[in-house]
C-alpha positions in Angstrom: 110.6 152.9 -23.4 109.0 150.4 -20.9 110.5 146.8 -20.9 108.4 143.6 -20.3 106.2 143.8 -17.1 106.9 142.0 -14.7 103.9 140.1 -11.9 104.6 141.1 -8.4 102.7 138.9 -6.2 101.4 139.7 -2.4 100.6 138.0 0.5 98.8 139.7 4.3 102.2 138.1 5.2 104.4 139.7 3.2 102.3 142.8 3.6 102.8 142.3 7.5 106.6 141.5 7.2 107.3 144.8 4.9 105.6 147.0 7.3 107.3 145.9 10.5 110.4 145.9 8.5 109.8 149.7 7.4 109.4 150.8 11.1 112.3 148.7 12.3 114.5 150.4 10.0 113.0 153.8 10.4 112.7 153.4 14.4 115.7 151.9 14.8 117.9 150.0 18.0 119.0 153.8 19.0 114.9 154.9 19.3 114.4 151.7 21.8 118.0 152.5 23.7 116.9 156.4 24.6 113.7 155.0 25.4 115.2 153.1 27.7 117.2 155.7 29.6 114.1 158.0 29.0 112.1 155.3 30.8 115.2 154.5 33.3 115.4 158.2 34.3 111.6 158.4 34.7 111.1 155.3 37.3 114.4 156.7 39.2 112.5 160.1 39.9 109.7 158.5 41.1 111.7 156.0 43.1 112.9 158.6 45.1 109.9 160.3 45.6 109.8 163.1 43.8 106.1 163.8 42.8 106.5 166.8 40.7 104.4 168.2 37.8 107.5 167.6 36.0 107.9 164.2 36.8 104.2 163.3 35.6 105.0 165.8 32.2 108.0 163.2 31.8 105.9 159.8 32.3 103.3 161.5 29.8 106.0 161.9 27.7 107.0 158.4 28.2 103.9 156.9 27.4 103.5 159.0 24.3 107.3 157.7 23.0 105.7 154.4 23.1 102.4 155.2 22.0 103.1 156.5 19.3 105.5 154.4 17.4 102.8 151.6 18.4 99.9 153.5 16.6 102.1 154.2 13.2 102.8 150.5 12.8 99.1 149.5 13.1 98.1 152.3 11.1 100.1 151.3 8.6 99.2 148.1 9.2 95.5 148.3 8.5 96.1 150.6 5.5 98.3 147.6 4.1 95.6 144.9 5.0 93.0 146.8 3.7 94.7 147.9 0.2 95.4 144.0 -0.2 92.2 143.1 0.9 90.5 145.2 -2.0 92.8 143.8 -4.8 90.6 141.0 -6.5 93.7 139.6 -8.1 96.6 140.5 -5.6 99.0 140.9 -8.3 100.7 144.1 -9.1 102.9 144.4 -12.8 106.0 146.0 -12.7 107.2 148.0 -16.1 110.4 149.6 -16.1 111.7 152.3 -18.3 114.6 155.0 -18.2 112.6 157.9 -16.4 110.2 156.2 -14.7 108.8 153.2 -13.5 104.7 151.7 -13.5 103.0 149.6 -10.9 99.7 148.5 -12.1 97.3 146.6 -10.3 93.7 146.4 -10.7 92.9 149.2 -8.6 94.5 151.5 -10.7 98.0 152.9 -12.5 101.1 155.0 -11.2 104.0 156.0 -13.0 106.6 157.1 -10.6 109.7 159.4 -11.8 112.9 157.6 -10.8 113.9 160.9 -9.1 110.6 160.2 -6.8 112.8 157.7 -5.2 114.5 158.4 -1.8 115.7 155.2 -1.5 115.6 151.9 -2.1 115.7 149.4 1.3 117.0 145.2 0.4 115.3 142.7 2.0 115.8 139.2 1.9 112.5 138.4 0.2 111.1 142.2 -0.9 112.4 145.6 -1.4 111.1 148.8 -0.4 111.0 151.9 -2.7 110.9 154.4 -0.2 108.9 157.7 -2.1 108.5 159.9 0.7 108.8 158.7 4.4 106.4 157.3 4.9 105.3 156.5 1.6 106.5 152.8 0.3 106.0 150.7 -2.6 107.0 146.7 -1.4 108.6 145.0 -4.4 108.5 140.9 -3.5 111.2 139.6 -4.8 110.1 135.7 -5.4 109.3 136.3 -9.6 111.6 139.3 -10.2 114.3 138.5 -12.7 118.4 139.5 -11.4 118.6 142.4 -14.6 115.1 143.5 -13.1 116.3 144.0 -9.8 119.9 145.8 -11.5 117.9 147.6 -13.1 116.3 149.3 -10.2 118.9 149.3 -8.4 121.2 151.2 -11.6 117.8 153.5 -12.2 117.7 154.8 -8.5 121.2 155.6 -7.8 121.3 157.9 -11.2 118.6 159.6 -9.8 120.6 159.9 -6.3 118.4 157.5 -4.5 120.7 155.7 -1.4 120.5 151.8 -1.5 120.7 150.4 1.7 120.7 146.5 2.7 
């Protein structure tokens, strides 16, 4: 049975803050520390001279390490913008019930199955509901209720979700 609904509200802010936050915590310090060494242990080959096609398959693989992560985030970040950008109203309701959850907006409806969940990521402001990586819903936090957010919290640990933050 699906308790009251509950207005989420967004902001290309929030939007930007969620997604940065998402590859922070999915990147991680440890990514930018190998990178480092990776990068340190590149420029000291080349420093003493060596030349070799393995050096330049290293430095392609260096530039790719940071390419990469650098095209995810503004993938992400355009998909974000643009989803936000097509909301009319941009609003999203939150309904909660003991199987599943809705998010409604006026693009459309999705019932999600608590056991959908991964995990659940806390935020100062928003939470993410991680689905699968890197699939995220961002629940802002400014108009949620406390027994909303215990709710979600109770809901997605039955289902063996991990809560982190």
């Amino acid at each position: 049975m699906i308790t009251d609904e509950h207005v989420l509200r967004f902001s290309p802010s929030l939007s930007r803050k969620a997604v940065l936050c998402f590859w922070w915590r999915t990147i991680g310090l440890r990514y930018l520390f190998a990178l480092a060494a990776y990068a340190t242990c590149v420029t000291l080959l080349v420093w003493q001279g060596d030349r070799s096609w393995l050096v330049g398959a290293f430095g392609a693989g260096l530039i790719f390490s940071v390419v990469m992560p650098a095209a995810i985030v503004w993938t992400h970040m355009r998909k974000s913008s643009a989803k936000l950008r097509q909301l009319t109203n941009p609003e999203a309701r939150l309904a909660v019930a003991e199987d599943y959850f809705t998010v409604t907006t006026d693009l459309g409806k999705a019932d999600i199955r608590w056991s959908s969940v991964t995990a659940l990521w806390r935020f100062r402001d928003f939470w993410l509901v991680i689905l699968e990586a890197p699939q995220f819903i961002t629940v802002p936090l400014e108009f949620l209720p406390t027994e909303v957010r215990n709710t979600l919290v109770a809901n997605i640990e039955k289902a063996g979700g991990r809560i982190r933050g």
